[in-house]
matplotlib code that plots the C-alpha trace (Angstrom):
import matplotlib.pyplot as plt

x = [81.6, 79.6, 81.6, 80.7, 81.8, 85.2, 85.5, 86.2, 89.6, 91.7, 93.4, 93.6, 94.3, 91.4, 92.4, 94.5, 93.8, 96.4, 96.1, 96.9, 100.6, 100.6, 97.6, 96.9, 96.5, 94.3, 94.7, 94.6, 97.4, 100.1, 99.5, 100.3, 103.3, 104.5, 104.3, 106.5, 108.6, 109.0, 109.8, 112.1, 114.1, 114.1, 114.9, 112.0, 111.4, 112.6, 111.7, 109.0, 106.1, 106.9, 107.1, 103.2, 102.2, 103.7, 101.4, 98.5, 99.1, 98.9, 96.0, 94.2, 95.3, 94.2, 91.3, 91.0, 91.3, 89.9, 92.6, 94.8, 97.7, 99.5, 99.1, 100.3, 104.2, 105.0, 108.2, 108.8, 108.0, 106.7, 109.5, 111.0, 108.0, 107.5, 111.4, 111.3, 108.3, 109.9, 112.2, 109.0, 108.9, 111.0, 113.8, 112.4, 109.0, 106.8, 104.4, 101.4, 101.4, 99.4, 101.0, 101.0, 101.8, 103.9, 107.2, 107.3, 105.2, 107.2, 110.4, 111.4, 109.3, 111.5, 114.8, 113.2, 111.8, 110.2, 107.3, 103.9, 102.6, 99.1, 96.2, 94.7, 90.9, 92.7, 95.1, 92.6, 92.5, 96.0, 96.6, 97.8, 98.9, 102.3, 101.7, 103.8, 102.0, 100.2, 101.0, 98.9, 97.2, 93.9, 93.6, 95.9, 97.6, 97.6, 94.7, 92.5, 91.2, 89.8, 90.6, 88.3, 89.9, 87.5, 87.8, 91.5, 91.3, 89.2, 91.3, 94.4, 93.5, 92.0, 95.9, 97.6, 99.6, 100.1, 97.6, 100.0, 98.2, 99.3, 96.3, 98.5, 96.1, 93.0, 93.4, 91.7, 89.1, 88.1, 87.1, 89.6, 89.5, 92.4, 90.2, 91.8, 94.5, 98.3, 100.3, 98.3, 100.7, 100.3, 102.3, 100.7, 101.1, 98.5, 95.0, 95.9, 96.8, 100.5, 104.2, 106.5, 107.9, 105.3, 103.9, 102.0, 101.5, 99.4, 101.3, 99.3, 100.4, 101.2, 103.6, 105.3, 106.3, 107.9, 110.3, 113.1, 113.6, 115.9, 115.9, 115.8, 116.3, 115.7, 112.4, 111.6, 112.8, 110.2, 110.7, 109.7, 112.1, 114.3, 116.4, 119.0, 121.8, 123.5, 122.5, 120.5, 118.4, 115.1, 112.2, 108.6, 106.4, 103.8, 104.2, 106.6, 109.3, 109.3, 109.1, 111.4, 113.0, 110.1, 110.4, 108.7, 107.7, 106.0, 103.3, 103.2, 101.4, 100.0, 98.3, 95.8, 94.9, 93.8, 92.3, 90.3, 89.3, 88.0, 86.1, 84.5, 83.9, 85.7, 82.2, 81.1, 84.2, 84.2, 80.7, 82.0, 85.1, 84.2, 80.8, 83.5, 84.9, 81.7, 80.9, 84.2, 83.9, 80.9, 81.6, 84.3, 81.6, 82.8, 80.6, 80.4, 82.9, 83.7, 87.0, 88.2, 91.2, 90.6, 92.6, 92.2, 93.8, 93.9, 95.8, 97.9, 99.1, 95.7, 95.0, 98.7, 97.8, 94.5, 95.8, 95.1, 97.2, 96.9, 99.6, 100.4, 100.6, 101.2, 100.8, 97.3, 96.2, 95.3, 93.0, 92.0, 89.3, 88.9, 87.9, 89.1, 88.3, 84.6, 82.5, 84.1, 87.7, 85.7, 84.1, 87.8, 89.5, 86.1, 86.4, 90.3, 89.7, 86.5]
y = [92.1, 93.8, 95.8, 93.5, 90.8, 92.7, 94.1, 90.5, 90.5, 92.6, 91.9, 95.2, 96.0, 98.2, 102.1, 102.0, 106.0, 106.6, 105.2, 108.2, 107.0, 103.7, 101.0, 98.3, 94.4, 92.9, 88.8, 88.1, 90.4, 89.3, 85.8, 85.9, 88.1, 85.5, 82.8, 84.1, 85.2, 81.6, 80.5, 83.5, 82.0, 78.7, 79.4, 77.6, 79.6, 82.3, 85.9, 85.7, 84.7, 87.5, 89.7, 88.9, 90.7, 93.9, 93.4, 91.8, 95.9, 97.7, 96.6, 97.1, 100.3, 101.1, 100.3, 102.1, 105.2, 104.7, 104.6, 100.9, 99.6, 100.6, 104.6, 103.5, 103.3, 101.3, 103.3, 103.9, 106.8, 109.8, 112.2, 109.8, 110.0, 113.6, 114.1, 112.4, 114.0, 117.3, 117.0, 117.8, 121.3, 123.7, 125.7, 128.6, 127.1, 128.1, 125.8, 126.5, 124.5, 125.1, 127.0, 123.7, 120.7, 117.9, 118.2, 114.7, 116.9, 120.4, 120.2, 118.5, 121.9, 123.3, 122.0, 122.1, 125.2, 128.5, 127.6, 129.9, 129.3, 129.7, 129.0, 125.5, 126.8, 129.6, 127.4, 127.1, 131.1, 131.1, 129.6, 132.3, 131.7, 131.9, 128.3, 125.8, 123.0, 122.9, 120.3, 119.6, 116.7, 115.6, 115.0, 117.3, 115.3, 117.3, 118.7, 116.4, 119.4, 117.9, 119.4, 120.6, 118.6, 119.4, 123.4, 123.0, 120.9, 123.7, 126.4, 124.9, 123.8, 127.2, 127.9, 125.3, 124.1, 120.6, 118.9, 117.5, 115.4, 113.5, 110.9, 109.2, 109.9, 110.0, 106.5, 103.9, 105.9, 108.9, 108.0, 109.4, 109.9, 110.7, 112.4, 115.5, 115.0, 114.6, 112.8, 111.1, 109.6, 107.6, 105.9, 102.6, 102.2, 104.3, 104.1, 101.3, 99.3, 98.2, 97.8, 100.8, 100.3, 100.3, 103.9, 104.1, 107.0, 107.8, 109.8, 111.0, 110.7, 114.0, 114.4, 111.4, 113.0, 115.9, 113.8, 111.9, 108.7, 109.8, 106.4, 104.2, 100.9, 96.8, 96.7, 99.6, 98.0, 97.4, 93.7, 92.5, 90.6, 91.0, 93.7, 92.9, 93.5, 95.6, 98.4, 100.3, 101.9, 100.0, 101.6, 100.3, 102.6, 103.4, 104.4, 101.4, 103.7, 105.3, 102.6, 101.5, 98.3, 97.1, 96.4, 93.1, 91.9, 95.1, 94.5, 91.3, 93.0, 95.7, 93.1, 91.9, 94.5, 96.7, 94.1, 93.8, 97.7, 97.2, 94.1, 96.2, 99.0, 102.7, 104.9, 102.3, 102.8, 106.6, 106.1, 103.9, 106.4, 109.6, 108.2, 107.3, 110.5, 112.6, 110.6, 112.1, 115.4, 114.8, 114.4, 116.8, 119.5, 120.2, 120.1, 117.2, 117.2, 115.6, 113.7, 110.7, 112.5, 114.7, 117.1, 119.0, 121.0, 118.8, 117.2, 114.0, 112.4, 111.5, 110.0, 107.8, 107.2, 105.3, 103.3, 104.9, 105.6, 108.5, 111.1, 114.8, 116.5, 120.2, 121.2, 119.3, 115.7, 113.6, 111.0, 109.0, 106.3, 103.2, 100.1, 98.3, 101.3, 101.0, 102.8, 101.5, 102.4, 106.4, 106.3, 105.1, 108.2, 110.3, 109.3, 110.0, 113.4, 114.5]
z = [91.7, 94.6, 97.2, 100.1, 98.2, 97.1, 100.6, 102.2, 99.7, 101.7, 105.3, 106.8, 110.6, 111.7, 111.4, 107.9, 106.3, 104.5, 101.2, 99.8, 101.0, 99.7, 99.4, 100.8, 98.2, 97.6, 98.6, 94.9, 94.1, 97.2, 96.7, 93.1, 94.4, 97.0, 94.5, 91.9, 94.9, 96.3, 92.1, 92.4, 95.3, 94.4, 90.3, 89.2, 86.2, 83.9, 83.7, 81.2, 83.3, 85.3, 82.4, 80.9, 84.2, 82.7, 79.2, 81.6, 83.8, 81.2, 79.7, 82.9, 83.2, 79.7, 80.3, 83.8, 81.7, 78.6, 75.8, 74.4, 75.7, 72.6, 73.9, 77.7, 78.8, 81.5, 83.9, 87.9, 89.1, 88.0, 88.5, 85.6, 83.4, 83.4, 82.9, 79.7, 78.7, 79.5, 76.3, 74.1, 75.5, 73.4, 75.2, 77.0, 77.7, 80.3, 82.3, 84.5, 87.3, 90.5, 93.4, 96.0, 93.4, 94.5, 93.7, 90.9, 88.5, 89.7, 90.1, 86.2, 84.8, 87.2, 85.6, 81.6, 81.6, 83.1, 85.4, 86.2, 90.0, 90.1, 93.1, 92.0, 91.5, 88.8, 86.7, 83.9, 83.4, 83.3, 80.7, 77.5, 74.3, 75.7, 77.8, 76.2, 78.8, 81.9, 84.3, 87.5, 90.0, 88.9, 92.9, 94.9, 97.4, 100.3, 100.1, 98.1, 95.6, 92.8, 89.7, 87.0, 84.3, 81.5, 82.4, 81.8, 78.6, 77.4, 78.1, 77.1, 73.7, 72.7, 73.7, 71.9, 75.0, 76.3, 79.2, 82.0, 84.3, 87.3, 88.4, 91.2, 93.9, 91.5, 89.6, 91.3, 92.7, 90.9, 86.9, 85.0, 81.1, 78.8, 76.1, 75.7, 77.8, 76.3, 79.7, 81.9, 84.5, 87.0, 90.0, 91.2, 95.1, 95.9, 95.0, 92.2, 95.1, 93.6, 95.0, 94.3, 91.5, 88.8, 86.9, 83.6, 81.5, 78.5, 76.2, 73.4, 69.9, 69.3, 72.3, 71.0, 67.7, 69.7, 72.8, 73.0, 74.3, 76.6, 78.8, 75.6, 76.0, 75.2, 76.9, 74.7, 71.3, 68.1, 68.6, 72.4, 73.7, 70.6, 71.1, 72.6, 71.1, 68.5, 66.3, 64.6, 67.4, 66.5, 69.2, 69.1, 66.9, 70.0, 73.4, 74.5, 72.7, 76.2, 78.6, 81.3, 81.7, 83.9, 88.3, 87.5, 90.6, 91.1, 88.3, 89.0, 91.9, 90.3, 87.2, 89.9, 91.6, 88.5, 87.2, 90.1, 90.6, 86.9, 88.2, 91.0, 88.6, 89.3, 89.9, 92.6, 94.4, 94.4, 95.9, 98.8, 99.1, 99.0, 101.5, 104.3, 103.6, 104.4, 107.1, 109.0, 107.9, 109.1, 112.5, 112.1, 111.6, 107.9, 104.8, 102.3, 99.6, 96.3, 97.5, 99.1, 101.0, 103.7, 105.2, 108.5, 111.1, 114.3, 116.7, 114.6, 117.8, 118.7, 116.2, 116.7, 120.0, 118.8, 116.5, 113.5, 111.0, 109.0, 107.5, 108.0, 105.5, 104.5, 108.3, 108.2, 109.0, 105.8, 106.2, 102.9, 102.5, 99.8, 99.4, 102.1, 104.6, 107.4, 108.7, 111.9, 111.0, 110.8, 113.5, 115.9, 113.9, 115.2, 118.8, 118.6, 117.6, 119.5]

ax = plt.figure().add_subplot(projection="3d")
ax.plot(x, y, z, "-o")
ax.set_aspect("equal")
plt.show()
C-alpha cells in the first residue's frame, strides 16, 4: 500500500504531534473495535472471536520485528514485562541503563538489582564483564536519541550480559530487529497505533531458561484454552509461558493496526516520519536528524494556543510525526512558534 493511499485511513484533527503519547487508529482498526463493542453490549457472542485477535497481534508483531510468534509474549505494560523478566537476573546483579531512561525499563532494575547510570551515547563502553544486563530505549522518549543498537549488541556479548530493549516509541516506525537482542518489549499505544492495554515482548530462548513465570496463569497454560482448572502447573513450552491473561478489546485494536503498518511497510514510514520531522527542525533552525520525535526548548503554550497538541517533556517541547501527520499540521506548529 502507497502512503497516500494509507494516509486517507486515518481521521485526525489537524495539529495531532504527540504520538509519542499515544496514536492515533487507523479506520480499519476502530471499526473492528466498535463492532465487537456493540456484540459486547448486546452478548451476541463469546469471547473467542475476540481472542483470535490476540494470535492475529502477535503474529503481526512478529513479523514487525523479525522473529515467530512462538518467541513473542503477549502482557500490558512494560513495567510488567520487564518485572518478570527481572527474575532471570541473579541476586546482586548490576544493570547498565542510560542516565535519562523512562522509569517502565528503570525502576524494576531498580527494585531487582544494582543499576549503572550512564549518558545514552556511552552505554555501550560501559558495559564490563561484571554487567549481568543492559537495559535501554531503542528510541529515547524524551529526547528522541536513537540508540546504536548494533554497538550495544556488540559490546554486551563480548561481556556475556543480557540485551534489554524497550522499542515502545521505536516500533512502528523505526525497523527494529531482534537478532542479537534477548527482550525486546514493546507497549502498543504508541507508534503501533493500539489501545492501552496491549504490550509484546520477544524474550529470547535463553532468557527463558533462566525466569520465572512469576504472573503464570490459564492464558499461559501448554493447552490454549485448556487450562483451566486444576493441577499440575502445565505452561506452554515457548514464550506464552509468560503471557498475561490478555485486555482483549485492546488487540482487537492493536491486530489491525499492525497488520496494516506491515502492509505499508516500516522503512517507508520512517521516511515519511522522520521527513516531517526535518521539515520542523527545519524551520526551527536545527539540523536534520535521524528521529521522528523532536524535542526543543520553546514556549509550549503557543503551541496550545494554536491548536496543536504536542507534549512537554523533560523541560522541553516534544513534537513527534507519523503516518497520519502533514506537512500542513508542520507548518501550523512553525507559525505557532516563530
Amino acid at each position: 500500500m502507497d502512503l497516500a493511499t494509507a494516509a486517507k485511513l486515518w481521521d485526525p484533527a489537524p495539529g495531532w504531534l504527540n504520538t509519542a503519547s499515544y496514536g492515533l487508529p487507523p479506520r480499519p482498526a476502530f471499526e473492528e473495535l466498535q463492532a465487537v463493542l456493540t456484540d459486547w453490549r448486546h452478548g451476541r457472542t463469546d469471547w473467542k472471536p475476540w481472542d483470535a485477535s490476540v494470535g492475529r497481534a502477535r503474529a503481526a508483531f512478529a513479523r514487525l520485528v523479525g522473529t515467530s510468534a512462538a518467541e513473542v509474549s503477549v502482557s500490558s505494560t512494560v513495567s510488567q514485562i520487564m518485572s518478570v523478566v527481572a527474575t532471570a537476573l541473579p541476586p546482586g546483579a548490576k544493570v547498565v541503563v542510560p542516565e535519562i531512561e523512562f522509569t517502565s525499563n528503570l525502576f524494576p532494575w531498580a527494585v531487582a538489582a544494582e543499576i549503572e547510570t550512564v549518558p545514552a551515547d556511552r552505554v555501550a563502553e560501559a558495559i564490563t564483564r561484571d554487567t549481568a544486563a543492559v537495559a535501554f530505549s531503542v528510541v529515547q522518549s524524551a529526547t528522541g536519541y536513537v540508540t546504536p543498537l548494533a554497538d550495544i549488541v556488540a559490546a554486551a556479548r563480548d561481556h556475556d550480559a543480557l540485551v534489554i530493549a524497550d522499542a515502545s516509541q521505536a516500533c512502528g516506525w523505526l525497523p527494529v530487529d531482534v537478532a542479537g537482542v534477548d527482550v525486546l518489549a514493546c507497549a502498543a499505544y504508541k507508534w503501533l497505533m493500539a489501545p492501552r492495554g496491549a504490550a509484546f515482548a520477544y524474550l529470547s530462548p535463553r532468557l527463558r531458561d533462566r525466569m520465572r513465570p512469576l504472573a503464570a496463569n490459564w492464558y499461559a497454560g501448554a493447552d490454549e484454552g485448556g487450562s483451566y482448572y486444576g493441577p499440575p502447573l502445565r505452561l506452554a513450552g515457548d514464550a506464552r509461558a509468560f503471557d498475561l491473561s490478555p485486555a482483549w478489546f485492546s488487540y482487537v485494536g492493536a491486530a489491525p493496526a499492525i497488520e496494516l503498518l506491515n502492509e505499508i511497510g516500516i522503512e517507508r514510514i520512517r521516511d515519511h516520519d522522520v521527513a516531517l520531522a526535518n521539515r520542523f527542525r527545519a524551520g526551527l533552525g536545527l539540523p536534520p536528524s535521524d528521529t521522528a520525535i523532536v524535542s526543543v526548548d520553546a514556549p509550549g503554550e503557543r503551541l496550545e494556543a494554536a491548536g496543536i497538541r504536542a507534549a512537554v517533556r523533560a523541560g522541553g517541547v516534544r513534537a513527534s510525526f507519523h503516518l497520519y501527520t502533514t506537512e500542513d499540521d508542520v507548518d501550523r506548529a512553525l507559525d505557532a512558534l516563530t
